[in-house]
C-alpha positions as CSV (number, residue, x, y, z in Angstrom):
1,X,-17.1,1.6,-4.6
2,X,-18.1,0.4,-1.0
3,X,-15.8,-1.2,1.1
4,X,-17.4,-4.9,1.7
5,X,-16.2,-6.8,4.8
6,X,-15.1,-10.5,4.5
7,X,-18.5,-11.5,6.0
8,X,-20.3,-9.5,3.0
9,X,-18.7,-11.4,0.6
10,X,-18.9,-14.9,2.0
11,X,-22.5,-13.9,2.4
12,X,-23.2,-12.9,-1.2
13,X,-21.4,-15.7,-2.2
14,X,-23.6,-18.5,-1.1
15,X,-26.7,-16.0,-1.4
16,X,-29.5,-18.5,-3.1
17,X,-33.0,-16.2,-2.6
18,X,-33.6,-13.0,-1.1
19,X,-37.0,-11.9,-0.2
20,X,-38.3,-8.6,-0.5
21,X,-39.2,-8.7,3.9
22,X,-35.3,-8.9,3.8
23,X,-35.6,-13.1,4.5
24,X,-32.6,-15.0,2.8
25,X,-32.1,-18.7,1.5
26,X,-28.1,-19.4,1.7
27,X,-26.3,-22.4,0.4
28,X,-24.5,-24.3,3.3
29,X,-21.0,-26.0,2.5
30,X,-20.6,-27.8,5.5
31,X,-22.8,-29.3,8.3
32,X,-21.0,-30.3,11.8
33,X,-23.2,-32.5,13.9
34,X,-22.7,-34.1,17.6
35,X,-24.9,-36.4,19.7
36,X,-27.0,-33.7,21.8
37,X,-28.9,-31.7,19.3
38,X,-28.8,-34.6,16.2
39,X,-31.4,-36.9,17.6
40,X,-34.4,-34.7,16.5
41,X,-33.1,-34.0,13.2
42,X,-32.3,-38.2,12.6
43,X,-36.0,-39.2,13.8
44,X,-37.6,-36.5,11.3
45,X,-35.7,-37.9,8.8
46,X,-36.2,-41.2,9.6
47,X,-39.8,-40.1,10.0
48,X,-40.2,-39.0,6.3
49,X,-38.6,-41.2,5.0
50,X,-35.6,-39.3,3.5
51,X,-31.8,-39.3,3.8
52,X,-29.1,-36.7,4.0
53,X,-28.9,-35.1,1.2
54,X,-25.6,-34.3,0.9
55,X,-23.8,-36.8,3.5
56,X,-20.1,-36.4,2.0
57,X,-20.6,-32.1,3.4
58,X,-21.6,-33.9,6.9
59,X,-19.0,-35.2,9.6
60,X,-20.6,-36.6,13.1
61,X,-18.5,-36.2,16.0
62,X,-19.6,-37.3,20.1
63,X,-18.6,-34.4,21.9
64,X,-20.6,-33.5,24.7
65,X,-21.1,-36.9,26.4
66,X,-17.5,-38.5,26.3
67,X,-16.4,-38.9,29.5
68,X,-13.1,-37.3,30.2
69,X,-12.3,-40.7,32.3
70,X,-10.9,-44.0,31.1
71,X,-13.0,-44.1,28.0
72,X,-12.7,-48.1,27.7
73,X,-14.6,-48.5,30.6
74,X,-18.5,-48.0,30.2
75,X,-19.9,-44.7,30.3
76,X,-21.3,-44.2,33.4
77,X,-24.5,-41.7,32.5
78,X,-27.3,-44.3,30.7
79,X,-28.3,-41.0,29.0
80,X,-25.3,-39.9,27.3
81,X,-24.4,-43.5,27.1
82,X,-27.9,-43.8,24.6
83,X,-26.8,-40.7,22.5
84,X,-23.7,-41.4,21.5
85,X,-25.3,-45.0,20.5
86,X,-28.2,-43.3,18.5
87,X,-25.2,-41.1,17.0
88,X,-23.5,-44.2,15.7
89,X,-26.7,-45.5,14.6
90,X,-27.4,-43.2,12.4
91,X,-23.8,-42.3,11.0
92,X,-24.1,-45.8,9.9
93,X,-27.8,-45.5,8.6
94,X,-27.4,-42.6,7.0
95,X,-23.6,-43.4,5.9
96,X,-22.3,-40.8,7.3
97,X,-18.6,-40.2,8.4
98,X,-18.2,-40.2,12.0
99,X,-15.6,-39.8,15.1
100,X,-16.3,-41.8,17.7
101,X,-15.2,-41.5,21.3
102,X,-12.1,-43.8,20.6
103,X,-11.1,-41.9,17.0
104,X,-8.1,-40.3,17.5
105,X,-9.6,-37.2,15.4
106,X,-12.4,-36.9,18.3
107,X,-12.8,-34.0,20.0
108,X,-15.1,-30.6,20.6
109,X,-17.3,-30.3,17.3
110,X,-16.5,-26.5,17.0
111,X,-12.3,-27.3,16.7
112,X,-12.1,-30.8,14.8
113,X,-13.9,-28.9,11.8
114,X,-10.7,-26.4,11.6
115,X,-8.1,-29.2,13.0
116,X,-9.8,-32.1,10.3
117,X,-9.9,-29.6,7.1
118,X,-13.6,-29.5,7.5
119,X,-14.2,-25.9,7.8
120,X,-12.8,-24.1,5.4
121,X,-12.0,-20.6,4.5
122,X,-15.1,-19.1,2.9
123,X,-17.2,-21.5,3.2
124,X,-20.8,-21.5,5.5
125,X,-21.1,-24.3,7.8
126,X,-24.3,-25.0,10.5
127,X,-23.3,-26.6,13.7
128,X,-26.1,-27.4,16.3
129,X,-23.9,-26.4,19.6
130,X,-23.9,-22.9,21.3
131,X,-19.8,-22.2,20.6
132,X,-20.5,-22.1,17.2
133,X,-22.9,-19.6,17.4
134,X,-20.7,-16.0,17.0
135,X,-19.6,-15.5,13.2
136,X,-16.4,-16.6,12.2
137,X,-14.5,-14.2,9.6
138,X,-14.3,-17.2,7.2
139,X,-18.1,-19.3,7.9
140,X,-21.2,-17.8,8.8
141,X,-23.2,-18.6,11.7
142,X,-24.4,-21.4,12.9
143,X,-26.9,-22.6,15.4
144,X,-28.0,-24.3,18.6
145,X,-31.3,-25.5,17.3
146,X,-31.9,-28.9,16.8
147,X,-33.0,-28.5,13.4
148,X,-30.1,-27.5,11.6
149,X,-30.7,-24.1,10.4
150,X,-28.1,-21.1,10.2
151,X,-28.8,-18.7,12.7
152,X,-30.0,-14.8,12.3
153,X,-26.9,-13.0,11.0
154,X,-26.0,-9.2,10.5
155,X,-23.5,-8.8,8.0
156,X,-22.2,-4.7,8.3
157,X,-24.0,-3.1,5.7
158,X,-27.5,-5.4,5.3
159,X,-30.1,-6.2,7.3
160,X,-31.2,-8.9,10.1
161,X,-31.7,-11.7,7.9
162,X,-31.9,-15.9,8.5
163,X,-30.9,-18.9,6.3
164,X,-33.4,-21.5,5.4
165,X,-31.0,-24.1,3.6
166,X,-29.6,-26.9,4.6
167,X,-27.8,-30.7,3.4
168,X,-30.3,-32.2,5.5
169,X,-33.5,-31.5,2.9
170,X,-35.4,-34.1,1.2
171,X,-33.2,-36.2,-1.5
């Protein structure tokens, strides 16, 4: 019998489709989103006309843009000012659960998952921010693409292989 790492079995577990040039569809459990890489992903939506398609595996969190200041004063950058609007915009179009700067559950998208119960042992989650981007023994990879798509990932014993699944499909 071969050994099988924890990554190999998290892997098989949520393994959908493999194709035979070594291409895999996985099923994501979670999806972690904050207000830098979401806007793209919200507007194609928007665009097509669909929603999330699974919004209770989806928390929203501002990370990136909360100023580390006296947050009841205005944010003083107009530009991360407008994301964290559009953010809110969409958690409520989309009805989506969502920290905001003032939630006391705010905080950096890559630890509220663990701290919230979010991210799970065993479970795959995708998370548009670069921290999130190394394998965790209990999640697989994630990525800093805008789209939210799992990143390559190289389990010990398969090959190079990408994820093409995620709750943000067509409903």
């Amino acid at each position: 019998m071969t050994a099988r790492t924890l990554y190999d079995k998290v892997w098989q577990d949520h393994l959908v489709d493999e194709q035979p040039d070594g291409t895999c569809l996985i099923y994501v459990d979670r999806h972690l989103v904050h207000e830098v890489t979401s806007p793209q992903a919200f507007e194609g939506l928007r665009l097509a006309g669909r929603k999330v398609h699974a919004p209770d595996k989806t928390l929203l969190v501002v990370d990136h843009n909360v100023p580390t200041t006296d947050r009841t004063k205005p944010n003083p950058d107009p530009e991360s000012a407008a994301q964290i609007a559009y953010l809110a915009e969409n958690a409520k179009l989309f009805g989506l659960e969502y920290f905001d700067e003032f939630d006391k559950r705010q905080g950096i998208v890559h630890i509220i998952g663990p701290e919230q119960g979010f991210t799970l042992p065993g479970t795959t989650i995708v998370c548009g921010d670069s921290h999130t981007a190394t394998p965790k023994t209990s999640s697989s990879p994630s990525s800093a693409r805008s789209v939210p798509r799992a990143a390559p990932a190289t389990p010990s014993n398969m090959p190079a292989r990408r994820s093409m699944h995620s709750p943000w499909k067509a409903a």
